[in-house]
Backbone as CSV, one residue per row, in Angstrom:
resi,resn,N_x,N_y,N_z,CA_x,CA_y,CA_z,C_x,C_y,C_z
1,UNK,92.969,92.469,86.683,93.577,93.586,87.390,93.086,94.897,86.782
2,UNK,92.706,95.644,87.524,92.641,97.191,87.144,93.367,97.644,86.439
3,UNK,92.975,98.672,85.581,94.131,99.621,84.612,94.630,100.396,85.770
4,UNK,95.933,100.688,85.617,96.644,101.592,86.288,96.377,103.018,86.461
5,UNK,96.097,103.965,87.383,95.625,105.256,86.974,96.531,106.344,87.809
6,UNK,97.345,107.142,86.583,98.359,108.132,87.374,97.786,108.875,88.326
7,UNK,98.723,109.486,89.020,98.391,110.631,89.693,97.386,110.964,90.827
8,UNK,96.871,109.630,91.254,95.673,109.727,92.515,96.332,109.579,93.684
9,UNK,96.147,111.061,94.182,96.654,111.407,95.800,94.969,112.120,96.173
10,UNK,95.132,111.835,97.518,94.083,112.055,98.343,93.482,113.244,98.235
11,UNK,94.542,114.352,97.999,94.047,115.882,97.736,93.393,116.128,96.407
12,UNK,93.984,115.153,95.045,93.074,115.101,93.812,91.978,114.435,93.995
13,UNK,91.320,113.431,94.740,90.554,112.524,94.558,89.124,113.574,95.499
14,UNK,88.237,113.274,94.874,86.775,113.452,95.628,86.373,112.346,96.361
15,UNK,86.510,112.386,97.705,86.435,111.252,98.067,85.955,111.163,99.466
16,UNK,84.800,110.128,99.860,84.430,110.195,101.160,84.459,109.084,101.796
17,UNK,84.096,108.796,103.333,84.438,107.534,104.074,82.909,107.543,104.314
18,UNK,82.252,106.073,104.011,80.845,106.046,104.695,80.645,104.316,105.178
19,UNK,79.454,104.102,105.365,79.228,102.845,105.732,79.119,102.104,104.729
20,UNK,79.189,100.863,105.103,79.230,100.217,104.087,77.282,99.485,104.246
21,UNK,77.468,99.359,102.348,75.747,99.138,102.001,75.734,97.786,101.295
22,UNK,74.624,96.992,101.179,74.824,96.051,100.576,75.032,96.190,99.033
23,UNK,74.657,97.016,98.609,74.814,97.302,97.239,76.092,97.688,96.837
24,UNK,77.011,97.816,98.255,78.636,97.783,97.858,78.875,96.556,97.755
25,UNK,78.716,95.347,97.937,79.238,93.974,97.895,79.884,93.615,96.852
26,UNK,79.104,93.844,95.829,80.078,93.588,94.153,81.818,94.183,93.796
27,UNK,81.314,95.849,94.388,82.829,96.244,94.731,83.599,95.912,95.527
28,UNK,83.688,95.095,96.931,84.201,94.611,97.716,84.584,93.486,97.350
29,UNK,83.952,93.048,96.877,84.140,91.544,96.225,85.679,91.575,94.941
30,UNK,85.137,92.460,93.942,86.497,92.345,93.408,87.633,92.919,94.200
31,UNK,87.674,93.765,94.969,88.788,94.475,95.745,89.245,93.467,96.340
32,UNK,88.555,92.277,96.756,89.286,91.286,97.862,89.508,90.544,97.112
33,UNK,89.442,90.192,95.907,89.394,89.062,94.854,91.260,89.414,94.070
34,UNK,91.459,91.083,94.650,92.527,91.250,93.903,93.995,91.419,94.964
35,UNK,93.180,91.629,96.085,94.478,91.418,97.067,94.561,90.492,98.082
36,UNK,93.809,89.665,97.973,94.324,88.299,99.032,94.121,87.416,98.393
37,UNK,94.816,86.119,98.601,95.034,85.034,98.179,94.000,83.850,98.413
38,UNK,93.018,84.092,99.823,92.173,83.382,100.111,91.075,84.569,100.233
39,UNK,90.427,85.089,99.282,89.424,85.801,99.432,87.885,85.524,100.061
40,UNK,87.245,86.677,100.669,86.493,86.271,101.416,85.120,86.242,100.410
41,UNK,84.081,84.800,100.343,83.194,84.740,99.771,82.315,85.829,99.776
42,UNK,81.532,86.021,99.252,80.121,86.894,98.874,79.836,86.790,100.580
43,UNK,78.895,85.674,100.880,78.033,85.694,102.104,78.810,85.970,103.506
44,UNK,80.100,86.254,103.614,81.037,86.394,104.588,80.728,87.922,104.812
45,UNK,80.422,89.225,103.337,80.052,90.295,103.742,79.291,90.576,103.699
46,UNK,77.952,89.940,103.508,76.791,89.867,103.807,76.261,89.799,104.923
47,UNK,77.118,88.784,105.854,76.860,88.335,107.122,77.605,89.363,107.668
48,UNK,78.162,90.432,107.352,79.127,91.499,108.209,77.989,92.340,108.514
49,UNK,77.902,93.185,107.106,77.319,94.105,107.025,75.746,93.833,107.976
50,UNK,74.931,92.422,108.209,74.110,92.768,109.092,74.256,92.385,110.802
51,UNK,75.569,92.085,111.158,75.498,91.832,112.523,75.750,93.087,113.503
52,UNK,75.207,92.729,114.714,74.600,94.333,115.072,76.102,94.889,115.647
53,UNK,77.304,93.971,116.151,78.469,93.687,116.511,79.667,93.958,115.918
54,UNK,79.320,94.419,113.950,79.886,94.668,113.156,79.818,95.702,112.430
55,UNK,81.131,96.440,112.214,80.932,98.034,111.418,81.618,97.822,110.430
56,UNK,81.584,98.548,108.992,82.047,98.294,107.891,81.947,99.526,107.459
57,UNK,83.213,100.107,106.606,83.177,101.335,106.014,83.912,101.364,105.386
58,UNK,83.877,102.064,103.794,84.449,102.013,103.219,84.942,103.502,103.034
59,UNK,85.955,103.585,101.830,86.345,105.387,101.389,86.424,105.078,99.705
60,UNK,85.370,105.304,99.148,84.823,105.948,97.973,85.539,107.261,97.043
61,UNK,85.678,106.905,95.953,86.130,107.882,94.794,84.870,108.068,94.285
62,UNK,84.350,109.272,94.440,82.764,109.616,94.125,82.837,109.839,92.354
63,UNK,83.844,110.624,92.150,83.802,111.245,90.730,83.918,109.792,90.195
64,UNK,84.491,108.644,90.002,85.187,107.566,89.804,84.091,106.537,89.845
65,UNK,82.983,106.629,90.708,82.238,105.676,91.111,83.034,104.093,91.985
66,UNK,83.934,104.547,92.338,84.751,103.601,92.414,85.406,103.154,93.999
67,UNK,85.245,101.897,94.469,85.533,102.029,95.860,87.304,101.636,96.056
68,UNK,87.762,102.352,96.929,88.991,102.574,97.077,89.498,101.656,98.367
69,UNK,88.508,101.238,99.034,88.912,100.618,100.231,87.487,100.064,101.248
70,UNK,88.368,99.400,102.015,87.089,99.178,102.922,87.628,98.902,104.231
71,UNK,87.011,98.783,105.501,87.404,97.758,106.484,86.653,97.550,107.505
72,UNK,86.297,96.396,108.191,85.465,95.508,108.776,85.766,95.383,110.250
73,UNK,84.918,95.742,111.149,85.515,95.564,112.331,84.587,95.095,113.611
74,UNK,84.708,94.342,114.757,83.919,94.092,115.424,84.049,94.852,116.443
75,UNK,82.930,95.445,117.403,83.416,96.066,118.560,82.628,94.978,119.895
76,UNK,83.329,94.716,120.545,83.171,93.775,121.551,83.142,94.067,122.531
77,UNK,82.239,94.630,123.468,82.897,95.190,124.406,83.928,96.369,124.462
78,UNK,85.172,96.199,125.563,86.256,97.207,125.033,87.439,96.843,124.047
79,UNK,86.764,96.012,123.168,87.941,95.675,122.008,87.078,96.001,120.575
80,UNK,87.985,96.560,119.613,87.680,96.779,118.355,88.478,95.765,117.512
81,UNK,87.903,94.772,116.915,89.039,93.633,116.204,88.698,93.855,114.946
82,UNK,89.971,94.780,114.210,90.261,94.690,112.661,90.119,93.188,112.038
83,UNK,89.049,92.921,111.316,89.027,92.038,111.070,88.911,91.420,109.124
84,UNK,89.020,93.208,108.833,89.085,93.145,107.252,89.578,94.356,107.219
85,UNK,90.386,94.555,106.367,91.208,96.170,105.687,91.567,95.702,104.033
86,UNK,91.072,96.653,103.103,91.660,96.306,101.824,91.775,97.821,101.241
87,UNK,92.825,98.169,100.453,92.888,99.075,99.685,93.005,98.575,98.232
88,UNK,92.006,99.128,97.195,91.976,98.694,95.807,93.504,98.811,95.128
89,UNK,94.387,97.964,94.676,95.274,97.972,94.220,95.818,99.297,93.361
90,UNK,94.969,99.736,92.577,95.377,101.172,91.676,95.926,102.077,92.553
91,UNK,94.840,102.190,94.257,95.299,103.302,95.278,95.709,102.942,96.171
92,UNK,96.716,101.790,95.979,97.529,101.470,97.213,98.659,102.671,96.921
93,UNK,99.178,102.945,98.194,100.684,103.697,98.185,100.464,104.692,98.138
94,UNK,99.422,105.158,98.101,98.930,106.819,98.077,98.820,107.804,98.772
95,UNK,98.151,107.097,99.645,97.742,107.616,101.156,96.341,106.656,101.414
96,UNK,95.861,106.810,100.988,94.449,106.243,101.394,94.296,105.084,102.269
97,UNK,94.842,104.122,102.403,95.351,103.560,103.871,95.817,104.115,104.905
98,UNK,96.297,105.538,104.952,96.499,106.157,105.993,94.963,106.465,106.403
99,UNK,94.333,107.352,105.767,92.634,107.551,105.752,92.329,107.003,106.113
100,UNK,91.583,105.498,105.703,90.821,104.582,106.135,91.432,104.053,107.838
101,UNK,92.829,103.619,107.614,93.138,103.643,109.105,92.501,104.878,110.162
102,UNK,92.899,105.916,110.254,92.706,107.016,110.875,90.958,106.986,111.356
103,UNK,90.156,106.490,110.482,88.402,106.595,110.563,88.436,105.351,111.380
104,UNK,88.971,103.809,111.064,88.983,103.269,111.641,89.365,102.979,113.388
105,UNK,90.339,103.939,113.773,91.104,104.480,114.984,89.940,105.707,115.459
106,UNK,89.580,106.263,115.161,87.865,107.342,115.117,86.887,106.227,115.802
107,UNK,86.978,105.682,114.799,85.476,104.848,115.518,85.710,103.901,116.646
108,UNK,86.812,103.529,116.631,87.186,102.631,117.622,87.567,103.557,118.877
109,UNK,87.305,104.954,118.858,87.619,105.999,120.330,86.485,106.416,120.646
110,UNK,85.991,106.414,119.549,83.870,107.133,119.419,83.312,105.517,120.073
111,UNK,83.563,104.447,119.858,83.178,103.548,121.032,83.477,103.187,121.624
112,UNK,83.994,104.284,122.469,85.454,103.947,123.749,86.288,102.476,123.699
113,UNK,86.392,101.955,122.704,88.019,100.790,123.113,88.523,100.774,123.223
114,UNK,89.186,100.226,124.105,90.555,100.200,124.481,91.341,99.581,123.847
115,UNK,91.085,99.019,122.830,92.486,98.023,122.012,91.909,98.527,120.552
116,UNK,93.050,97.838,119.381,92.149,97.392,118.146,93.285,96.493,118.215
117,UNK,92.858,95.052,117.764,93.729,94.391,117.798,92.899,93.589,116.203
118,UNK,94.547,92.586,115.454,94.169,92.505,114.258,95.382,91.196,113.588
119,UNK,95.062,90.379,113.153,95.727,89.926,112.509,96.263,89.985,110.773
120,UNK,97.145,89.588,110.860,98.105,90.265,109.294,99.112,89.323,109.092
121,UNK,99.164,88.671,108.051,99.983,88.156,107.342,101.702,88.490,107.534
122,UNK,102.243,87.427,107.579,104.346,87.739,108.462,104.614,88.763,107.104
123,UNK,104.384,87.815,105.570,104.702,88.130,104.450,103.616,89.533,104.155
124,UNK,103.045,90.420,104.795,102.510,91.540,104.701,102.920,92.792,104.823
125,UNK,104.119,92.952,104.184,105.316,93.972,104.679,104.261,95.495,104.906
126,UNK,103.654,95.894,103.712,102.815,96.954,103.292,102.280,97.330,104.341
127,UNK,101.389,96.004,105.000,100.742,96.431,105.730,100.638,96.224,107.403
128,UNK,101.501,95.761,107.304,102.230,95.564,108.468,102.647,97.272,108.823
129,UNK,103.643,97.718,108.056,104.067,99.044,108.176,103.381,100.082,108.452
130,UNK,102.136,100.161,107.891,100.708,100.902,107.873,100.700,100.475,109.252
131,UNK,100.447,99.556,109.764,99.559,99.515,110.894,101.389,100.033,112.289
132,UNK,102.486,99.722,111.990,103.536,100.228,112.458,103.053,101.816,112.896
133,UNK,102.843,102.210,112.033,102.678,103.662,112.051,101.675,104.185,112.390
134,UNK,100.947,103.452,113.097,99.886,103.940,113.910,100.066,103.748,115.541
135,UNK,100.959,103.000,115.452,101.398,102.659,116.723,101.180,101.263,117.091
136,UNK,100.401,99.909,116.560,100.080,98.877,116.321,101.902,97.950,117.003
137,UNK,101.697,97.206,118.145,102.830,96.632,117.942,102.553,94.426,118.093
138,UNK,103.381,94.118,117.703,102.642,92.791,117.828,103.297,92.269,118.679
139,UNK,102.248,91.326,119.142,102.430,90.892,120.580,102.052,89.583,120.480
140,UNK,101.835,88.992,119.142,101.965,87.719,119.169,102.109,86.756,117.633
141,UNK,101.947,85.614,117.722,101.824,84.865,116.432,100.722,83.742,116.356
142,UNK,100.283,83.830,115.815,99.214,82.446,115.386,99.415,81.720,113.827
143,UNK,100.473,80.506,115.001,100.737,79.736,113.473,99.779,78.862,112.608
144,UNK,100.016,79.363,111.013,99.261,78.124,110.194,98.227,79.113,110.040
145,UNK,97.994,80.502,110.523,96.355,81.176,110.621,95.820,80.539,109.496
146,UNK,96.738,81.237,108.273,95.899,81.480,106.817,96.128,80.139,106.011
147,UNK,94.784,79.229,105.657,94.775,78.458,105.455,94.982,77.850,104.104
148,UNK,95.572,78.838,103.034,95.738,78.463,102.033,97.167,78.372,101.744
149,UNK,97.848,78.770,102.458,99.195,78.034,102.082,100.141,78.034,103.536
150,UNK,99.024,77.885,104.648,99.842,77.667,106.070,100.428,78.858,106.912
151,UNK,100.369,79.696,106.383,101.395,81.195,106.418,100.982,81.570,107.947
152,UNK,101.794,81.434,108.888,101.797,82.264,110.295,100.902,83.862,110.044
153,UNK,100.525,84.382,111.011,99.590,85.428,110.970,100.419,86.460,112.501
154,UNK,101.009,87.625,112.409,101.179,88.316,113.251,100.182,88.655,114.032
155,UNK,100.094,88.760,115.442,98.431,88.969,116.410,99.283,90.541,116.737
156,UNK,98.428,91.955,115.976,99.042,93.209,116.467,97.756,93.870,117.414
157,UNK,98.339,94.764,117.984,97.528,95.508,118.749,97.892,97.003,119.447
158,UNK,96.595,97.903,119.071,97.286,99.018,119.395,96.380,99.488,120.691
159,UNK,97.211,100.246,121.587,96.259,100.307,122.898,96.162,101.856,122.929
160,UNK,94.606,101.896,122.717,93.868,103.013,122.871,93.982,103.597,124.318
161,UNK,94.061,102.546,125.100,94.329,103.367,126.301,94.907,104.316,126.478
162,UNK,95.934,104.339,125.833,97.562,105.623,125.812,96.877,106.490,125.248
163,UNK,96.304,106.489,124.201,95.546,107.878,123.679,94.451,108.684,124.849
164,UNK,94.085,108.027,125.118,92.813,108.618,125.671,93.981,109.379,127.401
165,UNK,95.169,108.829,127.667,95.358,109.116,128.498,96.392,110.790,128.074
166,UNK,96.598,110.886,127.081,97.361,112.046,126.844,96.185,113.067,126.414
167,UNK,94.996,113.103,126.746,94.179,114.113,126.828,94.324,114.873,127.894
């Protein structure tokens, strides 16, 4: 686990949102190694980062060298499917999941979709709430998703449509 580090709010931190590179993999790797239970192998973001179907971006602590987050998404047509979100444990609760959401909701309007839809853990209170507050509501369940200890998976989805219509 990371050392704990006071005082990192979004307005102290130097910090930018970019794509993700292969030479981020090592940092992604421990970030997912520290918040999920069935973490995703090496070649799982390997195989992200080059499908032409798949966007990946992370938000970087530049002064820090240090990656703060990431998230993975497919655009399909008119669906954007969250299909990875992690915030590095030190900068959970901060804000920076608000951030990374918000770029993620960006790109998913910059390629006109109409949904982002995403699965999340029942026992995912954190982030469940995060995605609450974007407007995300769930509309379904897929039992047994997560295969390491059976755990039901909430199916959420937020409809871009409504946005684009209050322009």
């Amino acid at each position: 686990m990371n050392a704990i580090i006071f005082n990192i709010k979004p307005e102290l931190v130097n910090y930018r949102i970019r794509d993700i590179e292969i030479s981020d993999v090592k940092g992604l790797l421990e970030i997912e190694k520290e918040c999920f239970p069935s973490p995703w192998p090496e070649i799982a973001f390997l195989e992200e980062i080059t499908r032409p179907w798949s966007k990946g971006i992370l938000i970087e602590d530049k002064d820090r060298e240090k990656i703060i987050g990431y998230a993975i998404m497919w655009i399909v047509y008119d669906e954007c499917h969250l299909i990875n979100f992690a915030i590095n444990p030190i900068y959970q609760g901060k804000g920076f999941g608000n951030i990374l959401m918000e770029s993620v909701i960006n790109y998913a309007k910059k390629k006109r979709a109409a949904y982002i839809v995403l699965e999340v853990r029942r026992s995912n209170k954190r982030a469940i709430n995060l995605y609450k507050k974007y407007g995300f509501k769930i509309i379904g369940i897929r039992p047994r998703y997560y295969h390491d200890n059976n755990e039901d998976a909430y199916l959420m989805l937020l409809n871009l449509r409504k946005l684009y219509e209050k322009r």
